[in-house]
C-alpha positions as CSV (number, residue, x, y, z in Angstrom):
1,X,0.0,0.0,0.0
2,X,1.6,3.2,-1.0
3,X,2.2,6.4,1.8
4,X,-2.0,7.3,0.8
5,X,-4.3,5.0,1.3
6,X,-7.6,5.2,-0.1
7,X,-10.3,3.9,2.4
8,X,-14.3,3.8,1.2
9,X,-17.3,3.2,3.5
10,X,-20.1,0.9,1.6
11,X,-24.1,1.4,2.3
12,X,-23.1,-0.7,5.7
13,X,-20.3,1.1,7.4
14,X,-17.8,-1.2,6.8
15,X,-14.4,-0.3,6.2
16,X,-12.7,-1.4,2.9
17,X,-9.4,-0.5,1.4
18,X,-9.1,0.6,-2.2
19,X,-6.0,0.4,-4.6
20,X,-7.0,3.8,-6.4
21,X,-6.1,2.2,-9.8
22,X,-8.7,0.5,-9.9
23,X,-11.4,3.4,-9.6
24,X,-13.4,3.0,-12.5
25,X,-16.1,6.0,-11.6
26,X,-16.3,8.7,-14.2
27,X,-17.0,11.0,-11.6
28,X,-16.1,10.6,-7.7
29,X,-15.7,12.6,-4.3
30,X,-12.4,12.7,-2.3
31,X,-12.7,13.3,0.9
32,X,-9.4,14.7,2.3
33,X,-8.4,15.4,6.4
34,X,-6.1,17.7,4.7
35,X,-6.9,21.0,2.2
36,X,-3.1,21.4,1.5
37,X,-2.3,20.9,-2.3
38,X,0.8,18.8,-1.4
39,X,-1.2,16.0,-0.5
40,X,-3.5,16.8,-3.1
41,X,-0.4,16.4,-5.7
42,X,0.5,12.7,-3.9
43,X,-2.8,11.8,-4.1
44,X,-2.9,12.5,-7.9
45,X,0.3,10.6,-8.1
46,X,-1.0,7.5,-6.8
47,X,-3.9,7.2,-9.2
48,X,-1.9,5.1,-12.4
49,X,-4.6,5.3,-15.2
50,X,-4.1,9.3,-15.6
51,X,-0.4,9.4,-15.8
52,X,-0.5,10.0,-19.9
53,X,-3.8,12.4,-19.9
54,X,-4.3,15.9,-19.6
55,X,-5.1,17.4,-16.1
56,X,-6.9,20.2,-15.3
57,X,-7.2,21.5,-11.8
58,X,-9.6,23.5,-10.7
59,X,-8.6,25.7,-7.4
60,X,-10.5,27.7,-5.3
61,X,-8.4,27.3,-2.4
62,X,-4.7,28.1,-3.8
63,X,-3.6,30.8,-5.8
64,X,-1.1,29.7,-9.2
65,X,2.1,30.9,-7.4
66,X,1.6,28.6,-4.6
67,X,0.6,26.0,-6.9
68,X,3.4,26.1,-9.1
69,X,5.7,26.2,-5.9
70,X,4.4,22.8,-4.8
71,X,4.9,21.4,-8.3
72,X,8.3,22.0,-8.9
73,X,8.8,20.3,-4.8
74,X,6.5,17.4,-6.0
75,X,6.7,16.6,-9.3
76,X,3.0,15.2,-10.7
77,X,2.3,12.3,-12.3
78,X,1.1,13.9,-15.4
79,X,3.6,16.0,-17.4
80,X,0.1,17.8,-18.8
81,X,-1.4,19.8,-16.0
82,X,-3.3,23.0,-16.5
83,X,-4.7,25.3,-14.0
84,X,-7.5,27.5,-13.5
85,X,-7.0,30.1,-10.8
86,X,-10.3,30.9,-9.1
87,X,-8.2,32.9,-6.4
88,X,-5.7,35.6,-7.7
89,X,-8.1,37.9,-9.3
90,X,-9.2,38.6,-5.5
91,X,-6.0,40.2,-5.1
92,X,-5.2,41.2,-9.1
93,X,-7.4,41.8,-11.5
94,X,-5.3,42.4,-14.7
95,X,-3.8,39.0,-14.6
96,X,-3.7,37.7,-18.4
97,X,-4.1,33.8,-19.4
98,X,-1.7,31.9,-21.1
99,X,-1.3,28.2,-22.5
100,X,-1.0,26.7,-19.3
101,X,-3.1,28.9,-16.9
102,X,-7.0,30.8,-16.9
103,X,-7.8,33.2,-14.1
104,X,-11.3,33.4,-13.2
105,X,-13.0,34.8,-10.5
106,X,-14.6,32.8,-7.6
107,X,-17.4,30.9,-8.7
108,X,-20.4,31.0,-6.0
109,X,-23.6,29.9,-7.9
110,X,-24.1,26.9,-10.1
111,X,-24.9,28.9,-13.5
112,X,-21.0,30.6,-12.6
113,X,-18.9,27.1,-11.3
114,X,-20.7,25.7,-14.6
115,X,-19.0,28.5,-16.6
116,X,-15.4,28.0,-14.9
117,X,-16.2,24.4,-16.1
118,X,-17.1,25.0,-19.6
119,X,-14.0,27.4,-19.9
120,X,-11.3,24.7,-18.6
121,X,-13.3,22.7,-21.2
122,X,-12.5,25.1,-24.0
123,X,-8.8,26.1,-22.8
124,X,-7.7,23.4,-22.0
125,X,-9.4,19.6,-23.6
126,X,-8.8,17.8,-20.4
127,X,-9.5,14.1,-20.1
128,X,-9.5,14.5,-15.9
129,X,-10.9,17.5,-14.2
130,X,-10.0,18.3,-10.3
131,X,-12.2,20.6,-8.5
132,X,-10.5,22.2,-5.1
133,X,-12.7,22.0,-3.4
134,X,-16.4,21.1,-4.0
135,X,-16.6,22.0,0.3
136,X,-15.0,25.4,-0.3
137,X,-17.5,25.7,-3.1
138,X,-20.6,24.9,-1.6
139,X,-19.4,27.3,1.6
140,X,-19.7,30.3,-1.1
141,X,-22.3,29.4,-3.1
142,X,-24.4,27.9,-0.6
143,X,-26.5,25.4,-2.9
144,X,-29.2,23.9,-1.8
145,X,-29.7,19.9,-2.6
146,X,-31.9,20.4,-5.7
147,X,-29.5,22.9,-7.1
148,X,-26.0,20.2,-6.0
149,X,-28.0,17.7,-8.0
150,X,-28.1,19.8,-10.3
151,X,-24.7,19.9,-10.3
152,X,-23.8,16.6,-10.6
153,X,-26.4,16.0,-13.4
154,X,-24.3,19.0,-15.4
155,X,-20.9,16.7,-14.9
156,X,-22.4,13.4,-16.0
157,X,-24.0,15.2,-18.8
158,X,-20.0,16.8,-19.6
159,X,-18.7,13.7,-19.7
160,X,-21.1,12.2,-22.2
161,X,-21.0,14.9,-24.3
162,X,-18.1,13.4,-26.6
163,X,-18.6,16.1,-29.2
164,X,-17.5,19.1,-27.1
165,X,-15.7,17.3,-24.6
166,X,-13.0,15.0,-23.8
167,X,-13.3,14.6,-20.6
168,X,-13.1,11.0,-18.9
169,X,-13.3,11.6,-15.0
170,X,-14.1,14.5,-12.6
171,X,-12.5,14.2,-9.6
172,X,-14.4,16.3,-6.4
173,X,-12.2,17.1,-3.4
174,X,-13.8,17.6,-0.3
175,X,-12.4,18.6,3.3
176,X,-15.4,17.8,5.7
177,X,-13.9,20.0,8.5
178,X,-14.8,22.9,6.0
179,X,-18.7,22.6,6.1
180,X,-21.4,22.0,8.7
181,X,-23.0,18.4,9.3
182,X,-25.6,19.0,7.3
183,X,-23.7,19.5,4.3
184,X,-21.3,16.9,4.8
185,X,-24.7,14.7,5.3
186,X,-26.9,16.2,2.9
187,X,-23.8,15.3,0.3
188,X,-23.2,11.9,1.4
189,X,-27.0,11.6,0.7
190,X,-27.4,12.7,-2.6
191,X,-23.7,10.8,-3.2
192,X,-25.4,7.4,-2.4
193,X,-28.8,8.0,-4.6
194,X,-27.0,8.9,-7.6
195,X,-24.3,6.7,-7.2
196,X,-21.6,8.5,-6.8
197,X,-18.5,6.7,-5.2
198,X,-17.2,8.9,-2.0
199,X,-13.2,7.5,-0.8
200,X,-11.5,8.9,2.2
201,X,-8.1,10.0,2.1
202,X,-5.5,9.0,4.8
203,X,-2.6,10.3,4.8
């Protein structure tokens, strides 16, 4: 077992252990005990099958200095990772995209985290998409469970989409110690009716 370990809870509570290789879920929720991207970037690293595709991660907690910082300490396991920046234009607005970075501004309603989606899209082609985080997300945004299923609909429909889109997996972080109960509940809910896998992280 490598230094992450990916632990899942099935619909009884039990405890099982996961090689994250063999994730097969086009779209999935990672629940993290830690909102550093350092062990984001080793838990990317441990996941084999996206080694030879095109990243793109989606931050709403780190700005693209502080990401770039970590990657050249940790090296990922894709040489093709592209970034949207939902964090510096709080502190510079005439920041200018280039091939390997958008900045956008903080998405915090589903019509605008939709956008930043469909823009990554368009920039970018990605096969695997990384939000950071869906929990920081839903603190701004504050969507209700109609609108998060909503939400989810949108990615499946993303995914399908193999005219406009290449993507192959969506990949949701969340850090449970950055929401209430109910969230974390009301998620874990809607996560089990629409069968969306949920794996801890332990680091």
């Amino acid at each position: 077992m490598s230094s992450t370990e990916i632990i899942a809870k099935n619909e009884n509570s039990n405890i099982h252990q996961f090689n994250i290789v063999d994730v097969s879920n086009k779209i999935f929720i990672a629940f993290q005990k830690s909102p550093e991207f350092s062990e984001t970037v080793k838990f990317l690293n441990n996941i084999d099958k996206i080694k030879s595709q095109n990243l793109c991660y989606i931050s709403i907690i780190s700005s693209y200095i502080h990401i770039e910082n970590v990657l050249f300490s940790i090296p990922p396991i894709s040489k093709n990772i592209y970034i949207v920046d939902c964090v510096s234009k709080l502190l510079v607005d005439n920041l200018k995209d280039n091939f390997n970075v958008i900045f956008r501004n903080s998405p915090n309603s589903f019509d605008k985290i939709k956008k930043v989606f469909l823009d990554a899209i368009s920039f970018f082609s990605p096969q695997v998409v990384i939000l950071d985080s869906l929990s920081q997300f839903l603190n701004y945004s504050n969507l209700d469970s109609d609108e998060l299923i909503k939400l989810f609909l949108f990615f499946r429909e993303t995914i399908s989409d193999k005219k406009n889109s290449n993507i192959e997996k969506i990949i949701l972080l969340f850090n449970e110690k950055l929401s209430s109960d109910k969230k974390n509940n009301d998620l874990k809910n809607i996560c089990k009716n629409m069968n969306i896998d949920c794996f801890y992280i332990e680091n």
